[in-house]
Backbone as a ProteinNet text record, in pm:
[ID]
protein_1_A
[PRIMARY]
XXXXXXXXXXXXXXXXXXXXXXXXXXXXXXXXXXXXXXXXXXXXXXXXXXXXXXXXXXXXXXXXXXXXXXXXXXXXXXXXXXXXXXXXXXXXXXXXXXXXXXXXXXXXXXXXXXXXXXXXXXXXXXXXXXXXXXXXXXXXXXXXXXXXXXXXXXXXXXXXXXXXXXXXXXXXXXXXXXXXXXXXXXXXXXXXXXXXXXXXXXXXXXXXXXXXXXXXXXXXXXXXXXXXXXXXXXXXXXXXXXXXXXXXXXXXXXXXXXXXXXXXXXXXXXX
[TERTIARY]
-504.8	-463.5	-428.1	-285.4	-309.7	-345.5	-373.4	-415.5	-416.4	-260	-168.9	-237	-222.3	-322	-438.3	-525.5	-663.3	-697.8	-616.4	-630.9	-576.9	-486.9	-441.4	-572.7	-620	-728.5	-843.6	-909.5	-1017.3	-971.8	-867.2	-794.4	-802.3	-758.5	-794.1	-943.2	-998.9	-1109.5	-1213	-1166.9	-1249.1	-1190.1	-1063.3	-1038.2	-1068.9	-1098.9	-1171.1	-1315.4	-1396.5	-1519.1	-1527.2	-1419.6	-1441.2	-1374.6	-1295	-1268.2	-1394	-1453.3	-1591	-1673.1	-1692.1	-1780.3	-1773.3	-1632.1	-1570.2	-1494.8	-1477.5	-1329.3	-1210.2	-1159.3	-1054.1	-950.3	-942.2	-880.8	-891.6	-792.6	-790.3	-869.4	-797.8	-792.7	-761.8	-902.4	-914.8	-924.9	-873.9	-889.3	-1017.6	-1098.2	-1260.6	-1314.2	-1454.8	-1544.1	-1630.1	-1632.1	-1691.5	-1824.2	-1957.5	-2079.2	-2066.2	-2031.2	-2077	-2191.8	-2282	-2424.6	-2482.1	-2422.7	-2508.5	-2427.4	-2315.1	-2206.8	-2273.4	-2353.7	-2365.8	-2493.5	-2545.6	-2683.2	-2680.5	-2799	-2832.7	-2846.3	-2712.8	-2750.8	-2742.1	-2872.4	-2946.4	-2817.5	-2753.9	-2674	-2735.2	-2651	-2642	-2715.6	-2816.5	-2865.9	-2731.2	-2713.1	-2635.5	-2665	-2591.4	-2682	-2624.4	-2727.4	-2703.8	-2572	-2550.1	-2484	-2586	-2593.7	-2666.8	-2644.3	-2721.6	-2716.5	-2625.6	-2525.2	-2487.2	-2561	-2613.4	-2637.1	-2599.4	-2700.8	-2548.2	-2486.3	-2393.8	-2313	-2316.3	-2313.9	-2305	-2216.4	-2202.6	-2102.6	-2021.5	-1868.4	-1787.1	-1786.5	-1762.2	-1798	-1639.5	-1676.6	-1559.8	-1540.2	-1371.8	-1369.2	-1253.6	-1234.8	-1110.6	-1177.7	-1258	-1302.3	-1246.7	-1283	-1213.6	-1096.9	-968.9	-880.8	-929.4	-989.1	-1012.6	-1165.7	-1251.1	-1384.8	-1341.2	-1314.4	-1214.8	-1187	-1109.3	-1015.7	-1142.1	-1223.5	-1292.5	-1447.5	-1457.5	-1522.1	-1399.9	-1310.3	-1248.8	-1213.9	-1193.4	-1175.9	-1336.7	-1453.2	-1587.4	-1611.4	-1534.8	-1551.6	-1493.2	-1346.2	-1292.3	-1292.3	-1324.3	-1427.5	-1537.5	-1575.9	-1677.1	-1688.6	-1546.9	-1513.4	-1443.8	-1496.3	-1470.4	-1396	-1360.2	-1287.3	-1209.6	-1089.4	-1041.6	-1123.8	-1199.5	-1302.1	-1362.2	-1442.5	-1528.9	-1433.9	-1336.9	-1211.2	-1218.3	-1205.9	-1134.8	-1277.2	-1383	-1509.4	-1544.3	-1497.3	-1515.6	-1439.1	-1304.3	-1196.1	-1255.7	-1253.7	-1323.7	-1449.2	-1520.5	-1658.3	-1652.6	-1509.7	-1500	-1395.7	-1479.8	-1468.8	-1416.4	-1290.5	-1250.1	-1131.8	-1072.5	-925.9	-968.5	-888.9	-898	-782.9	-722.2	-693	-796.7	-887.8	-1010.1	-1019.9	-1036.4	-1133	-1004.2	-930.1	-774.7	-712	-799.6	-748.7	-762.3	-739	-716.4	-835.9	-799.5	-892	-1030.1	-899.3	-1006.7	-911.2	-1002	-897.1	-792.9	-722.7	-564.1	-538.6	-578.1	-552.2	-456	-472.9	-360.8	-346.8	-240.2	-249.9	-158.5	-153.7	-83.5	-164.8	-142.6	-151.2	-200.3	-343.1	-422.8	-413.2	-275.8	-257.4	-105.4	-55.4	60	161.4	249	338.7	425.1	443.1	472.3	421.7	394.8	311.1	408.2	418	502.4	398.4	441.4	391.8	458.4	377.3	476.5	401.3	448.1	425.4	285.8	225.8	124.7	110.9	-20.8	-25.8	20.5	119.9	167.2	45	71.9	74.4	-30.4	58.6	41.8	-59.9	-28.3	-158	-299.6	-262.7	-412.9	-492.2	-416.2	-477.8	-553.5	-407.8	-468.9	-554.6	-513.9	-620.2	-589.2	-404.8	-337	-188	-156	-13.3	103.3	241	350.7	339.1	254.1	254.7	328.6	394.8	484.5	628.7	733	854.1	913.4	887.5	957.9	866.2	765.1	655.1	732	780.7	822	963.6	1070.5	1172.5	1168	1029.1	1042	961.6	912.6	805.2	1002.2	1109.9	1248.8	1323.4	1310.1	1397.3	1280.6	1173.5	1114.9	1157.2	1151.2	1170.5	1288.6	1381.5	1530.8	1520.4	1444.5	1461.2	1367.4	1334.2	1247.6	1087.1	1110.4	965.7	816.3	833.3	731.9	615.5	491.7	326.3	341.1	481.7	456.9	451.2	364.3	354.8	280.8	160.9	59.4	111.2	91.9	144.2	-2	61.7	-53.3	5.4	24.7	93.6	-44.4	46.6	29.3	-152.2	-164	-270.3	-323.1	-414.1	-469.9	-519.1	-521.1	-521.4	-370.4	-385	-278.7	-211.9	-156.5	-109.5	-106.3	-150.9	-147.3	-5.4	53.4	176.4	298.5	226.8	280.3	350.2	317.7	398.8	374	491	440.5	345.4	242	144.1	172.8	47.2	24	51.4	97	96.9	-107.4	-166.7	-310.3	-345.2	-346.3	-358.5	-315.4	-233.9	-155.9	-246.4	-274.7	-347.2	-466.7	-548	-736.4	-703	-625.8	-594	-575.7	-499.2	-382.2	-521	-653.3	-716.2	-754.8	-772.3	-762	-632.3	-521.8	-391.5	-356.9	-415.9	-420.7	-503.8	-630.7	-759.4	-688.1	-613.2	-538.3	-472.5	-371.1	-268.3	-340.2	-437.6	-505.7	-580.6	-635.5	-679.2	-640.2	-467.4	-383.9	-289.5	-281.8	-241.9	-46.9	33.5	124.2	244.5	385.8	458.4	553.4	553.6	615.3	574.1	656.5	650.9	751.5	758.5	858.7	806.8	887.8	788.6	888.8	849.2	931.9	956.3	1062.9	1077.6	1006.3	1086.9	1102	899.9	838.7	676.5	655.9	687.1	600	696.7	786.3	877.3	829	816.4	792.6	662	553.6	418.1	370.5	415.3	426.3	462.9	573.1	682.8	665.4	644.4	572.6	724.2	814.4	969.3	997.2	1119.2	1155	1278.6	1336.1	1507	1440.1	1583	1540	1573.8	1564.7	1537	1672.6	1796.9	1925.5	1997.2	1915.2	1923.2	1863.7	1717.5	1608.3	1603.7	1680.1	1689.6	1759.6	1743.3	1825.7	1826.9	1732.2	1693	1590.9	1574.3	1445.1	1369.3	1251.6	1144.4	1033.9	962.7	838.4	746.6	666	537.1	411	334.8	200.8	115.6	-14.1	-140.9	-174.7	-281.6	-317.3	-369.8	-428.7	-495.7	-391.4	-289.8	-185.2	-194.8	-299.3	-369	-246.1	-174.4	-112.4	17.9	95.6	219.3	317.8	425.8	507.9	637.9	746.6	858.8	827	898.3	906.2	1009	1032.5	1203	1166.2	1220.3	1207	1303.1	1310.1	1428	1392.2	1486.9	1520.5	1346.1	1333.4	1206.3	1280.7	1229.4	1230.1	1259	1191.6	1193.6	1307.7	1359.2	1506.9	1630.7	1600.9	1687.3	1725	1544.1	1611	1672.6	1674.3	1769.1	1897.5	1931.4	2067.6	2106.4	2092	2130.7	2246.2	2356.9	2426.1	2373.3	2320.4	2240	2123.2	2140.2	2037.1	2098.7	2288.4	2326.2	2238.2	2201.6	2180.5	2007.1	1991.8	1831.6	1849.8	1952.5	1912.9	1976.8	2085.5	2103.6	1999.4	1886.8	1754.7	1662.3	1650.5	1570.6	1657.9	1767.2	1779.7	1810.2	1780.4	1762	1708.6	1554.4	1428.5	1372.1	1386.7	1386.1	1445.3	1544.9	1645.8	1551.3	1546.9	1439.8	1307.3	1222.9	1093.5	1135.6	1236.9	1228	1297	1318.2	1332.1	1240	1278.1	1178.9	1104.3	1143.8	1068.2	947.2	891.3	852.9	842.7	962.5	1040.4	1033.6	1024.2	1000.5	1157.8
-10287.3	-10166.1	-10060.4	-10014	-9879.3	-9780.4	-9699.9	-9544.8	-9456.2	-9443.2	-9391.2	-9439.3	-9573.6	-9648.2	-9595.3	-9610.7	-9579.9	-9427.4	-9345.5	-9174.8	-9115.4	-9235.8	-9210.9	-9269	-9399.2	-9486.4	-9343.9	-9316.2	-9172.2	-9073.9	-9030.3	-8926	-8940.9	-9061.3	-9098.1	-9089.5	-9137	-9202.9	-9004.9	-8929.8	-8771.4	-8750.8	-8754.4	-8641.3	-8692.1	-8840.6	-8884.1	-8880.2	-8840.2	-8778.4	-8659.5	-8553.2	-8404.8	-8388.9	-8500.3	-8459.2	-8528.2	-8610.8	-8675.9	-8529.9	-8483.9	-8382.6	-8260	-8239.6	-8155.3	-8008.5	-8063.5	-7971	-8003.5	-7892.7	-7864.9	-7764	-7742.6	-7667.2	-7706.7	-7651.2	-7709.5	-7540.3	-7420.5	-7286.9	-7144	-7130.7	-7002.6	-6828.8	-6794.1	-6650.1	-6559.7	-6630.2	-6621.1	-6713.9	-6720.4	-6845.6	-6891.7	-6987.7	-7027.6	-7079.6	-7042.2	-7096	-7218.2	-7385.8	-7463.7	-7485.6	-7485.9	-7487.2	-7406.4	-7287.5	-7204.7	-7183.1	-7225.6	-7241.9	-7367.2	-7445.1	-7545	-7550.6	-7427.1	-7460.2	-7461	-7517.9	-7561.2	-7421.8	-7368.2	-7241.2	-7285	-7254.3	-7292.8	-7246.3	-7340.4	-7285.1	-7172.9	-7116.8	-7005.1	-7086.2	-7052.8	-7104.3	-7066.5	-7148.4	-7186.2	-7089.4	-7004	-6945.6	-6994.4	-7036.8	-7134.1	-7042.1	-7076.4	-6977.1	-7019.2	-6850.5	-6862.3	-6985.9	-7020.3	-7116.9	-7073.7	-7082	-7000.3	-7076.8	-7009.2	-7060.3	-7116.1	-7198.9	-7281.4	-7251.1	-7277.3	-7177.2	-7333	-7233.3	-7294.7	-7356.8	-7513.8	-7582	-7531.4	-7590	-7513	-7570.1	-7535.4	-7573	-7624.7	-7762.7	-7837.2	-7790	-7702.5	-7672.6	-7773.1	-7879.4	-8040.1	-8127.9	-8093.1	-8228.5	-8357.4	-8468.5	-8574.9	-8549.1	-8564.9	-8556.8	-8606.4	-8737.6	-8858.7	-8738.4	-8746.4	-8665.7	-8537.3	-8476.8	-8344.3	-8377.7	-8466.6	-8452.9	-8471.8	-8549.5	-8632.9	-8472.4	-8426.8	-8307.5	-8188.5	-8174.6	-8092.7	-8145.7	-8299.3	-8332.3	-8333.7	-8348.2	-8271.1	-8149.3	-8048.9	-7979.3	-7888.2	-7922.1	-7943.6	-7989.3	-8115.5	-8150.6	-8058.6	-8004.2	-7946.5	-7799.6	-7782.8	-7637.6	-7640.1	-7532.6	-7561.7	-7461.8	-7353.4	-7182.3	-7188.1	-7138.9	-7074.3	-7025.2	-6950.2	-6797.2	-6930.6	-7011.1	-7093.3	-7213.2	-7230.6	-7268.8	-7207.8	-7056.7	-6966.4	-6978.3	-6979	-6965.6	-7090	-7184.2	-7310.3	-7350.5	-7234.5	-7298.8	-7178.6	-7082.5	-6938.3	-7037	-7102.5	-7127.4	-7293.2	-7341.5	-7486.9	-7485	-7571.8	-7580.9	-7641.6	-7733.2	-7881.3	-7844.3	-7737.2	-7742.4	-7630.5	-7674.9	-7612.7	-7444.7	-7457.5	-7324	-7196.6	-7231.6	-7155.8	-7060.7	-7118	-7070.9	-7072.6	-7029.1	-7012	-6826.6	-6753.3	-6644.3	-6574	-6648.6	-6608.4	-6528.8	-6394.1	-6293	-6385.8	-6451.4	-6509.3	-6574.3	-6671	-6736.6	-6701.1	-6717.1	-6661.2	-6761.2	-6733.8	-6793.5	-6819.7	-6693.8	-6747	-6564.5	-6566.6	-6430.6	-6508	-6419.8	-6450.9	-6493.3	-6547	-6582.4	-6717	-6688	-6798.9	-6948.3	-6863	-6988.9	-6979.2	-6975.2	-6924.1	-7099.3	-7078.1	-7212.5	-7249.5	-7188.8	-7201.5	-7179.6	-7284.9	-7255.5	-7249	-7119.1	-7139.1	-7155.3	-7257.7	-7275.1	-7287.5	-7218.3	-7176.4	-7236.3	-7196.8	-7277.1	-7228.1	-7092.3	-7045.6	-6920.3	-6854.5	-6722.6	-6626.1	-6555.6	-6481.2	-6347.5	-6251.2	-6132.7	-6055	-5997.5	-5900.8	-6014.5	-6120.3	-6271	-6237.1	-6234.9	-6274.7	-6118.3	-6013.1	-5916.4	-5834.8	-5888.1	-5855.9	-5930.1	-6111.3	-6205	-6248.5	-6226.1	-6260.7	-6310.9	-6447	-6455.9	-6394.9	-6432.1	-6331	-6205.4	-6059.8	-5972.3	-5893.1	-5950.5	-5942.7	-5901	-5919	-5877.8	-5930.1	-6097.2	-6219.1	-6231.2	-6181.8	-6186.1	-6108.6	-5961.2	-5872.9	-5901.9	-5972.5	-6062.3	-6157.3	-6241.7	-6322.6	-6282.5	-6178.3	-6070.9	-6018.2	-6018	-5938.4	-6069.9	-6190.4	-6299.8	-6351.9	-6369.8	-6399.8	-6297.7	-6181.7	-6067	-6086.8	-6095.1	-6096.8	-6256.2	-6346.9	-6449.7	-6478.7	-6334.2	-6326	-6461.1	-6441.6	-6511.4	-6400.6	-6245.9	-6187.2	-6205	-6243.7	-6257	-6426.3	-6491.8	-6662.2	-6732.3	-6677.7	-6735	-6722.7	-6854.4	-6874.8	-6884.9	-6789.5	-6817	-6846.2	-6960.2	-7032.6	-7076.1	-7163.6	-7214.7	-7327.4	-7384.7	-7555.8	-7565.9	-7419.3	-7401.8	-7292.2	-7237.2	-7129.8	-7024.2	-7064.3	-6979	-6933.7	-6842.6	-6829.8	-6848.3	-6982.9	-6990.6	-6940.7	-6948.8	-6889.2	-6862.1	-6703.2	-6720.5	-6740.3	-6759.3	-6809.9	-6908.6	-7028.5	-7116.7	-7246.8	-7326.4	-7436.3	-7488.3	-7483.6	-7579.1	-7699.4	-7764.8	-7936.7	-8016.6	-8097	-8210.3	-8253	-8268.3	-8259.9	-8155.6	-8039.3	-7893.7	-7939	-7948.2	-7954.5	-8056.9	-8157	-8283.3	-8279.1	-8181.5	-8110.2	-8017.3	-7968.8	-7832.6	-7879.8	-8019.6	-8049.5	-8081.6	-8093.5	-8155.4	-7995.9	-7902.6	-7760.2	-7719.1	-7740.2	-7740.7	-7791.6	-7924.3	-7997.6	-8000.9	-7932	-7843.5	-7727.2	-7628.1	-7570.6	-7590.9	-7661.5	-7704.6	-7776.1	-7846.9	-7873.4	-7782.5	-7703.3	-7538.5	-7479.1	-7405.3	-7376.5	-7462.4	-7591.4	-7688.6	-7597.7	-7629.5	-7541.8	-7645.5	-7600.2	-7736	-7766.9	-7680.6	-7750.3	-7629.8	-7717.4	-7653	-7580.8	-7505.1	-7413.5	-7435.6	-7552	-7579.1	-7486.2	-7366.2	-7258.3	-7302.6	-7326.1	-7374.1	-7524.7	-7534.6	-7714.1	-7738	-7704	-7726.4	-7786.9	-7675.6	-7707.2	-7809.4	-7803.2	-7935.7	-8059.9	-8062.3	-8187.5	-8249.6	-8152.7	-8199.9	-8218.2	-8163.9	-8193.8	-8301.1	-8299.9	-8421.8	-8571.3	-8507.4	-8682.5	-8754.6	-8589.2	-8642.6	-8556.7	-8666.3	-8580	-8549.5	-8501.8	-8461	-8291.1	-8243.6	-8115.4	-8042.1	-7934.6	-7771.9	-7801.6	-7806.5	-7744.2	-7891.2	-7993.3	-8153.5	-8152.2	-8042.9	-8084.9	-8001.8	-7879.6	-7758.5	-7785.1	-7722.8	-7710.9	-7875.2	-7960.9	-8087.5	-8136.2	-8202.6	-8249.4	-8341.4	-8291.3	-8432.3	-8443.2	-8564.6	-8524.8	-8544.8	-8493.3	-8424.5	-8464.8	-8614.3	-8646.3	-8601.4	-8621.6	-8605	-8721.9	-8713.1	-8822	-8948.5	-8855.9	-8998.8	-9014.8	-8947.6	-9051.2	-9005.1	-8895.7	-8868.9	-8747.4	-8668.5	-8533.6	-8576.8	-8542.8	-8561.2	-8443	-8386	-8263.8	-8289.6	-8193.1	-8166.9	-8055.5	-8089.6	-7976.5	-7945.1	-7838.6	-7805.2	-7739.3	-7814	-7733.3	-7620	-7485.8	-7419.3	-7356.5	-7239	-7163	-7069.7	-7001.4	-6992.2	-6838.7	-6685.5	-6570.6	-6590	-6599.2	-6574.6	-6604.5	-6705.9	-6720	-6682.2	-6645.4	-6539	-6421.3	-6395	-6218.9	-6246.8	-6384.7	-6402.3	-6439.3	-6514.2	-6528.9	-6495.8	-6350.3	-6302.1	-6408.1	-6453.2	-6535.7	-6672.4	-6691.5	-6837.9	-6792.7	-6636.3	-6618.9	-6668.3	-6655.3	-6745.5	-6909	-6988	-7080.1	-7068.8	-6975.2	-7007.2	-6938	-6852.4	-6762.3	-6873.8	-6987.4	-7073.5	-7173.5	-7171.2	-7288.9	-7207.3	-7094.8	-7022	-7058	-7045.1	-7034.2	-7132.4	-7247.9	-7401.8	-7402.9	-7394.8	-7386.6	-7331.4	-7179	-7067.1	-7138	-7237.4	-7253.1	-7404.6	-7454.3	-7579.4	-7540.9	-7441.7	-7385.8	-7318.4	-7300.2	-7229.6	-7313.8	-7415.7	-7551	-7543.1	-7520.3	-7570.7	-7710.8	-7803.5	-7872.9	-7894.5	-7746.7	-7687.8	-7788.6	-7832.1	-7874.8	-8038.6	-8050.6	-8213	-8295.7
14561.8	14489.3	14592.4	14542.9	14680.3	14628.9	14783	14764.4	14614.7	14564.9	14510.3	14358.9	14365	14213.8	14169.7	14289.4	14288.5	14231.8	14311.1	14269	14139.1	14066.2	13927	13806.9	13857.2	13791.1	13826.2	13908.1	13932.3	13817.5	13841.8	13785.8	13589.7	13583.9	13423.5	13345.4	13499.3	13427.1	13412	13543.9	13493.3	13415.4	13363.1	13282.8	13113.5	13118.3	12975.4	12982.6	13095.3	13112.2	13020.1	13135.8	13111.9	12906.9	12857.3	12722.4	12647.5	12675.9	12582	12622.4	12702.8	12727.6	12649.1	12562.6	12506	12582.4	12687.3	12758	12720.8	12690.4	12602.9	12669.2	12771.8	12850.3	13003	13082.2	13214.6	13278.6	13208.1	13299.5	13108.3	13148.6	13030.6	13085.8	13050.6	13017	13104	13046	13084.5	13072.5	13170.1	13152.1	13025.9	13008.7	12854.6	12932.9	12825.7	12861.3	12771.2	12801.9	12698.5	12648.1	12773.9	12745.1	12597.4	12599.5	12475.7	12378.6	12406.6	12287.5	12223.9	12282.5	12233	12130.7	12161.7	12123.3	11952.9	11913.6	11778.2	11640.2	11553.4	11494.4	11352.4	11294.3	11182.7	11068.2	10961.9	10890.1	10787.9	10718.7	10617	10493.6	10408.2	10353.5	10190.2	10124.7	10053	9917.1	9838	9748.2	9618	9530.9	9379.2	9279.9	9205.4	9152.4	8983.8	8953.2	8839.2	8746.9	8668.5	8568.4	8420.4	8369.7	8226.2	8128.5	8030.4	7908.7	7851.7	7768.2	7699.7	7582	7552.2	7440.5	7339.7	7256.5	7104.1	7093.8	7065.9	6989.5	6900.4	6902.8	6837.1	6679.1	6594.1	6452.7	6432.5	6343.3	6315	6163.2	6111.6	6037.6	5989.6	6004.3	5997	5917.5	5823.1	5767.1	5747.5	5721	5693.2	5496	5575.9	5457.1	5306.9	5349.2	5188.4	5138.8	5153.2	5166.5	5100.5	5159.8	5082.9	4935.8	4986.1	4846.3	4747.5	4803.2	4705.6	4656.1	4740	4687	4611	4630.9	4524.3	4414.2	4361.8	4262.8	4207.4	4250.2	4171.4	4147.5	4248.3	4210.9	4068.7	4080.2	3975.1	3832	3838.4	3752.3	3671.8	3698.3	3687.4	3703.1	3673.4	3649.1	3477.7	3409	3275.3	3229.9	3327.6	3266.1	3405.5	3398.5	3514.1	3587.8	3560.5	3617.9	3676	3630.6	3713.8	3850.3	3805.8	3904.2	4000.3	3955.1	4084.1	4232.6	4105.9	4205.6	4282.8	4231.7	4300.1	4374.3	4369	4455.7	4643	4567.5	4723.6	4766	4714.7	4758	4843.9	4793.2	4910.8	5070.2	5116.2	5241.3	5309	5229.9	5256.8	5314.9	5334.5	5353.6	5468.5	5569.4	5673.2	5720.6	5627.8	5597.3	5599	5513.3	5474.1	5619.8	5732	5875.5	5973.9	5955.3	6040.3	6017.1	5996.8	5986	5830.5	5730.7	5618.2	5566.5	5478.4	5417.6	5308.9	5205.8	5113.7	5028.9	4946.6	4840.3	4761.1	4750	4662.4	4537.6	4422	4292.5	4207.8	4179.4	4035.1	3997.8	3886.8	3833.4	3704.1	3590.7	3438.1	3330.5	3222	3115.6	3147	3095.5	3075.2	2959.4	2894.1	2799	2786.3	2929.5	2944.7	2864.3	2830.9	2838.8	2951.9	3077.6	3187.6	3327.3	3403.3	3533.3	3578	3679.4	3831.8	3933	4029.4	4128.7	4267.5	4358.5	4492.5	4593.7	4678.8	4844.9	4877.6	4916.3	4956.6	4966.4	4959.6	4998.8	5130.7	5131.5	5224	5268.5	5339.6	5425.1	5304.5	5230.5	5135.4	5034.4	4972.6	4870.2	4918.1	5068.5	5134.3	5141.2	5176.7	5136.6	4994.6	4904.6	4772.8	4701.3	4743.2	4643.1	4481.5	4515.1	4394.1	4443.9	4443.6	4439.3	4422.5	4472.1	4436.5	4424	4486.5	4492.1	4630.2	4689.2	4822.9	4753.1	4866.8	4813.4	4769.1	4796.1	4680.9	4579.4	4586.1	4444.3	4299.4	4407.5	4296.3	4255.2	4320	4287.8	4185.8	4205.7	4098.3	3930	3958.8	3819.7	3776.4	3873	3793.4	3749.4	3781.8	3705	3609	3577.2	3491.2	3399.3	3388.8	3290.2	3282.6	3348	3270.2	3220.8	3255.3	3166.6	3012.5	2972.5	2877.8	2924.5	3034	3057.2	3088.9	3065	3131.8	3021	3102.7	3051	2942.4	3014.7	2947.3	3051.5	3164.4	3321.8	3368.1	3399.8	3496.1	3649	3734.9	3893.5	3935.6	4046.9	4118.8	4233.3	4373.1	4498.9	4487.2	4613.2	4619.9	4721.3	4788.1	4887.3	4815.5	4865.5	4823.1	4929.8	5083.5	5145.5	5257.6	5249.8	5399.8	5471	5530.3	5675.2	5775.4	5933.9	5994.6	6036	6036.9	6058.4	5921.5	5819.2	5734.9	5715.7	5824	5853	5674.3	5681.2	5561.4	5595.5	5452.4	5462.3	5468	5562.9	5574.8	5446.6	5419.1	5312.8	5315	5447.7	5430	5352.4	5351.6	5316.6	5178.1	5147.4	4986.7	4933.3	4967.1	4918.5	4900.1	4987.1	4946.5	4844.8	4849.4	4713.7	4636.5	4547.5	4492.9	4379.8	4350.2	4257.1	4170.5	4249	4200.6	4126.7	4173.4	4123.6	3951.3	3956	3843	3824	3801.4	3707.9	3644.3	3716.9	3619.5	3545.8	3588.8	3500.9	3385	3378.1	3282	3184.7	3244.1	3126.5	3097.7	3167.5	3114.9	3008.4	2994.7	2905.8	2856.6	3025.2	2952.8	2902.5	2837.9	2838.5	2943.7	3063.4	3133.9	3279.4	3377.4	3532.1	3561.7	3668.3	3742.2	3899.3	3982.7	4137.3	4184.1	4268.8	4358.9	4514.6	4573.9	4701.5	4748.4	4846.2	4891.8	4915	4978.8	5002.6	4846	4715.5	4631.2	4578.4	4554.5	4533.9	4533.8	4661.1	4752.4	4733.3	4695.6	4725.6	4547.3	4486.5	4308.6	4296.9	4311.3	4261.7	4367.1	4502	4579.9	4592.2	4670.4	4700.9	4816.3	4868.9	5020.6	5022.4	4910.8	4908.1	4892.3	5015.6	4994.4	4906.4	4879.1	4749.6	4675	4784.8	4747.6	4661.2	4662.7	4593.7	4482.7	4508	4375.8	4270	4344.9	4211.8	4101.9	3969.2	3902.4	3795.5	3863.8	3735.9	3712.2	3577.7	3538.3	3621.6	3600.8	3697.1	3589	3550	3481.3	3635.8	3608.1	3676.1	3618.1	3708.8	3642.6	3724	3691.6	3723.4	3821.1	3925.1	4030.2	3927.8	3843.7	3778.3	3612.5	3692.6	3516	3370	3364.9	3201.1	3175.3	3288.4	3253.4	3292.7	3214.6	3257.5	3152.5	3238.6	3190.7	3249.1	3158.2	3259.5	3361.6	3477.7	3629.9	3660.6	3636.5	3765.9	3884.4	4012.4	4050.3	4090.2	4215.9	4198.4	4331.3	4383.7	4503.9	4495.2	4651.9	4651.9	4680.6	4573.1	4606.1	4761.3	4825.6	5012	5004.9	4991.8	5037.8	4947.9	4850.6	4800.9	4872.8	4897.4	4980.1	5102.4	5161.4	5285.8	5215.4	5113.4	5114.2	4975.5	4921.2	4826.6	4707.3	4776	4711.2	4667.3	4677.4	4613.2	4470.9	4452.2	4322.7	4235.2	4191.6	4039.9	4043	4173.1	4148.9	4077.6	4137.3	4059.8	3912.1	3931.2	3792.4	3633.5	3709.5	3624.8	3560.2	3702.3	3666.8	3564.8	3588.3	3491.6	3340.5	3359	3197.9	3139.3	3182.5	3146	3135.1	3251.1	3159.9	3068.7	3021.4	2920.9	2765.3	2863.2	2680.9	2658.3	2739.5	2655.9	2650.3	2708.4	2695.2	2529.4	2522.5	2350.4	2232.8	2278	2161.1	2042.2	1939.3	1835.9	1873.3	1927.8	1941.2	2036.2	2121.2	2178.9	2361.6	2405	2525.5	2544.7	2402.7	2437.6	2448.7
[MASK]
+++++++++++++++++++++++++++++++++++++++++++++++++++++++++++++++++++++++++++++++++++++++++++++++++++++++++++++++++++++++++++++++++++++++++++++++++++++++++++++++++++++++++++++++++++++++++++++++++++++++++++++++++++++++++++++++++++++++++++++++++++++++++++++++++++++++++++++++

């Protein structure tokens, strides 16, 4: 080996000494003590962070759909007056509407032995505050085509839900389907001869069809009961709300009113 070899092999072998040793520099600034840089400094003792309490489980207000249904048709059942309806309808828990914002149950308003139910989509803004259907600005729209259709105080109003929407958005077909045994408890104590379904929701969820409003208005449907014992004629027709958006489409409802008006006054009382 020459000279030249040898002093490169030395040369390697300190300077992987002096880096296991932890030198890290050839030429600093100032002198570093490794020695007491090195020495042993007890860490920072770690501090817990409080414990939080534990918070209350959140309450499931989603019951099972079938279950529902199956407690509002007892409850129903077993309502024998409107008045006891209305109370059995504020006092259940099955429809998850109930715990989404809404004031309180929204019923019905009219003639308890009316010969015509209208029934609408759900309680709006102004429903949920007052605790009576159609009292909003399509409420008071449709209190002015009933009266010009000689229908005022021959009208049970009722909707397909009974509380709210958040947002007022359409109710669930779930939503419609826990309500729907309350629905047809009225329609049964009111015993009227026929329906008036207002806008595509109640359309759709009555009748157990998916053609929309501007298909379904304006013709006959009969309209049964879940369990088959009730059965009526239904029309359905344009929903106030969207009247006051498209003013020109009222001849079409104001024509459905007076089809129904002229066979609601048949001597043969609409059969």
């Amino acid at each position: 080996m020459t000279q030249a070899a040898a002093l490169d092999r030395a040369t390697e072998s300190l300077l992987a000494f002096w880096a296991e040793a932890g030198v890290d520099a050839m030429l600093l600034d100032s002198p570093v003590d490794r020695i007491e840089a090195g020495k042993f400094v007890a860490p920072k003792p770690v501090e817990k962070a409080p414990i939080a309490p534990p918070q209350p489980k959140a309450v499931n207000h989603a019951p099972d759909v079938a279950s529902a249904v199956l407690e509002a048709r007892r409850l129903a059942s077993e309502s024998h007056t409107l008045e006891e309806l209305k109370a059995a309808i504020a006092n259940f828990d099955g429809c998850p509407l109930k715990f989404e914002g809404a004031r309180q149950a929204v019923f019905s308003r009219g003639a308890a032995d009316a010969p015509l139910i209208v029934i609408g989509e759900g309680p709006g803004a102004e429903e949920d505050a007052r605790g009576e259907p159609f009292v909003g600005r399509a409420g008071r729209l449709l209190d002015k085509m009933l009266d010009a259709a000689g229908l005022t105080g021959r009208a049970f109003i009722t909707n397909t839900v009974f509380w709210r929407p958040p947002g007022n958005r359409t109710p669930s077909l779930q939503e419609q389907a826990v309500c729907q045994p309350f629905v047809e408890r009225a329609i049964e104590l009111v015993s009227p001869r026929m329906l008036l379904l207002v806008g595509a929701p109640s359309a759709k969820s009555m009748l157990k069809r998916e053609e929309g409003i501007l298909s379904l208005r304006g013709r006959w449907f009969e309209w049964r009961s879940e369990d088959g014992k009730l059965e009526l004629p239904a029309m359905p027709t344009l929903h106030p709300a969207f009247l006051l958006r498209q003013p020109g489409a009222k001849k079409k409802a104001w024509s459905d009113l007076l089809t129904l008006t002229e066979r609601l006054d048949r001597p043969d009382r609409g059969a």
